[in-house]
N, C-alpha and C positions, 0 to 999 in steps of 0.2 A: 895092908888094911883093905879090906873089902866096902867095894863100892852100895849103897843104902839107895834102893829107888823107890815110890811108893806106887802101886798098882795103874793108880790116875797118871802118871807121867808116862809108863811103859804103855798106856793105852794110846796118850798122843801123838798123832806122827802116823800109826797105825792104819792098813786098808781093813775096811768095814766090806763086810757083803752080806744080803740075804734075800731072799725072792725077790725082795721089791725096791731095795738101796743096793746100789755102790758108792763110793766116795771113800775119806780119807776123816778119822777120829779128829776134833778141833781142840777137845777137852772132854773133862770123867767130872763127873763127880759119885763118890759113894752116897748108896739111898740106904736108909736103917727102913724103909717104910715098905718092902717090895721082898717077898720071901722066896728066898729057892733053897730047896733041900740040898747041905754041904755046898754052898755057892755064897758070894757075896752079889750083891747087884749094885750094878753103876747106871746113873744116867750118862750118855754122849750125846758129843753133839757131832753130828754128821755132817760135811761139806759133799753132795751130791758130785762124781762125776759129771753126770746130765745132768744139767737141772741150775736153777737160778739160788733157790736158797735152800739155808740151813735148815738139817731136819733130828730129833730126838729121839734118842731108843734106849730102850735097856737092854746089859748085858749082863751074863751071868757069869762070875771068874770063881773058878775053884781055887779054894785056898787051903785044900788036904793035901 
């Protein structure tokens, strides 16, 4: 039997990078409110390598 994971879980745990974060995924959640062509978008939350506190970003996962 094959193991069932849901996008939000595989993002947890996960390193984040982009011009201006580093750090390490805390939690997803899926937005229906946020569009990308053939993409779903997730809010995360970021735990900054540098830095004192939590920060939010969207991402976009393809699901084709």
């Amino acid at each position: 039997m094959a193991n069932l994971y849901s996008i939000e879980s595989l993002l947890v745990g996960k390193a984040y990078r982009s011009r201006t974060l580093e750090g390490i995924i805390l939690d997803a959640e899926k937005r229906d409110d946020v569009y990308y062509a053939d993409a779903d978008a997730y809010r995360v939350r970021v735990r900054p390598t540098h830095g004192l506190s939590d920060t939010y970003r969207i991402v976009a996962v393809s699901v084709a």
